[in-house]
C-alpha positions as CSV (number, residue, x, y, z in Angstrom):
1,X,2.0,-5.3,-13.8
2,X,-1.7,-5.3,-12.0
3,X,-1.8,-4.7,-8.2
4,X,-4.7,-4.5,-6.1
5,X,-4.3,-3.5,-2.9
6,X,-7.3,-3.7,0.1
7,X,-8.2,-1.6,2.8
8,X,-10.9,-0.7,5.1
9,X,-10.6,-3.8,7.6
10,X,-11.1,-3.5,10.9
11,X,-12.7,-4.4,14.4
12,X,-16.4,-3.7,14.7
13,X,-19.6,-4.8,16.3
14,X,-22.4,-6.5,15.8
15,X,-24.5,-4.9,13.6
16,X,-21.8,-2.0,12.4
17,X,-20.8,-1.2,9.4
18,X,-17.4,-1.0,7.2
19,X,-16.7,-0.2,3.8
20,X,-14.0,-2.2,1.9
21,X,-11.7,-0.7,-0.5
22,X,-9.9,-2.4,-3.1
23,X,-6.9,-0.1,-5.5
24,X,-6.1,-1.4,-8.9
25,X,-2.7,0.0,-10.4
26,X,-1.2,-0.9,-13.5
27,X,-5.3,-1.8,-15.5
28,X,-8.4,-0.2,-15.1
29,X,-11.0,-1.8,-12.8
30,X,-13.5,-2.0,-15.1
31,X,-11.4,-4.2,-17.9
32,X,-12.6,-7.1,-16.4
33,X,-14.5,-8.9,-12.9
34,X,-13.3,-7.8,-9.7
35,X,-14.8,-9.5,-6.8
36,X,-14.5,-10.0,-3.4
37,X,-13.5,-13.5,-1.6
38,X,-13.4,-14.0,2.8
39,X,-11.4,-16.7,3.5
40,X,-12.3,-18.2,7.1
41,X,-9.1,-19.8,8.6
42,X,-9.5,-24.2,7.3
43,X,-12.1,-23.3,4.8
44,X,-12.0,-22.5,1.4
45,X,-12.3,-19.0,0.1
46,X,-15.8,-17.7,0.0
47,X,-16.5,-15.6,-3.0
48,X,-19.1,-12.6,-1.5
49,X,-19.8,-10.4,-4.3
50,X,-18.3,-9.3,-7.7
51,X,-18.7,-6.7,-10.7
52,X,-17.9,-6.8,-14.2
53,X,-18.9,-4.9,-17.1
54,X,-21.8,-6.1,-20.0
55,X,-21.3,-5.6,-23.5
56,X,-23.1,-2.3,-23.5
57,X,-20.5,-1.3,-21.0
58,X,-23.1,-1.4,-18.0
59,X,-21.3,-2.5,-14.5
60,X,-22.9,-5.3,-13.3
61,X,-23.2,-7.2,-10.4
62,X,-23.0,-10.3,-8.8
63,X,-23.9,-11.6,-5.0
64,X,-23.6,-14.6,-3.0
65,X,-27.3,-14.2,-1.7
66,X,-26.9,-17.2,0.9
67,X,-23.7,-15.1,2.7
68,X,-24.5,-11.3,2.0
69,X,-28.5,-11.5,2.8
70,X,-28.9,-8.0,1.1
71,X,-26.5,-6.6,3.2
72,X,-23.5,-5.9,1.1
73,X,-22.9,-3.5,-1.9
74,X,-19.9,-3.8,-4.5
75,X,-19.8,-0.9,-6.2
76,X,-16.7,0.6,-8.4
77,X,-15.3,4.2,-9.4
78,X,-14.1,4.1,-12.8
79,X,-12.2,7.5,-12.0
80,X,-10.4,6.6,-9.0
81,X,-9.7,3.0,-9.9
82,X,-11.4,1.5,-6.9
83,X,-13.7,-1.0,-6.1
84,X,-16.0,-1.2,-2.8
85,X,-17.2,-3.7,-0.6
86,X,-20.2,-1.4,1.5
87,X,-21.1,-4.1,4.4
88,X,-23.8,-3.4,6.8
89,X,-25.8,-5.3,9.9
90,X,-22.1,-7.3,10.3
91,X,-22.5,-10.1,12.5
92,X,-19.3,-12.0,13.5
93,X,-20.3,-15.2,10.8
94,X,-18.8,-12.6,8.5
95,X,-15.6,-12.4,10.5
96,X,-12.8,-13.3,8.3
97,X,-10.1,-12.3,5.7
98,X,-11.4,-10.1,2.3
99,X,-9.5,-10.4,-0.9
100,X,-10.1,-8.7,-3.7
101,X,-9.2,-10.3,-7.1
102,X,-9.3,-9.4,-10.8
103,X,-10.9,-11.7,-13.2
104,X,-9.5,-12.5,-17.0
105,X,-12.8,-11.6,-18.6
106,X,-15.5,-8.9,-17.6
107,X,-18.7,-10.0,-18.7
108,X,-19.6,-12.8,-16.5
109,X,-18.1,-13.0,-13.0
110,X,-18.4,-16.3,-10.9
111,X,-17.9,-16.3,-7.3
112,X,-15.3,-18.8,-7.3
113,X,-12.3,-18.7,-7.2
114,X,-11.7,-20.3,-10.6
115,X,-10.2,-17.5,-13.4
116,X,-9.3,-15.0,-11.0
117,X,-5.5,-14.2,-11.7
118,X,-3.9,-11.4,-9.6
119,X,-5.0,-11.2,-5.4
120,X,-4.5,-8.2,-3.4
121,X,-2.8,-9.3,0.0
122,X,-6.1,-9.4,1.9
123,X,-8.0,-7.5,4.7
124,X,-9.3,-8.4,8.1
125,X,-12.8,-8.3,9.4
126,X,-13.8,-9.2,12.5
127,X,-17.1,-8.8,14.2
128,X,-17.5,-9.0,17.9
């Protein structure tokens, strides 16, 4: 069965940098949307960024301009089975917990949380 598993979290400053990983086992990252969700303790999950594939078989990707303000960079590796979450200029608004999730189709990827079907167990952030 799918599993995706996230790493990367930690403790940084103001204006650092960290770099989200997210493992799939059991499908490849690419079969369909994978995106990334920070859940803020009492508020709904937050979907930040996502990427899917186009029917040439392009990845393609999807922000949350209003929270990631240029900042952040999904990107995935086909080989390894990964997909990142590059986040720079942190500030502690983007303090929370960072799920990745697999969507059930590939070529469009909203940033809700509406269609995605398997959730890794989740990473923290915070920002001081």
């Amino acid at each position: 069965h799918v599993q995706l598993v996230e790493s990367g979290g930690g403790l940084v400053q103001a204006g650092g940098s960290l770099t989200l990983s997210c493992a799939v086992t059991g499908d490849s990252a690419g079969s369909s949307c994978v995106a990334w969700f920070r859940e803020v303790p009492g508020l709904d999950r937050d979907g930040v960024a996502a990427i899917g594939t186009d029917v040439r078989g392009v990845a393609t990707t999807y922000y949350d301009r209003r929270l990631v303000k240029g900042r952040f960079t999904i990107s995935r590796d086909n080989a390894q089975n990964v997909v990142y979450l590059q986040m720079k200029s942190l500030t502690p608004e983007d303090t929370g917990t960072y799920f990745c999730a697999k969507h059930t189709t590939r070529d469009f990827c909203p940033l809700t949380v509406w269609g995605y079907d398997t959730w890794g167990q989740g990473t923290q952030v915070t920002v001081s």
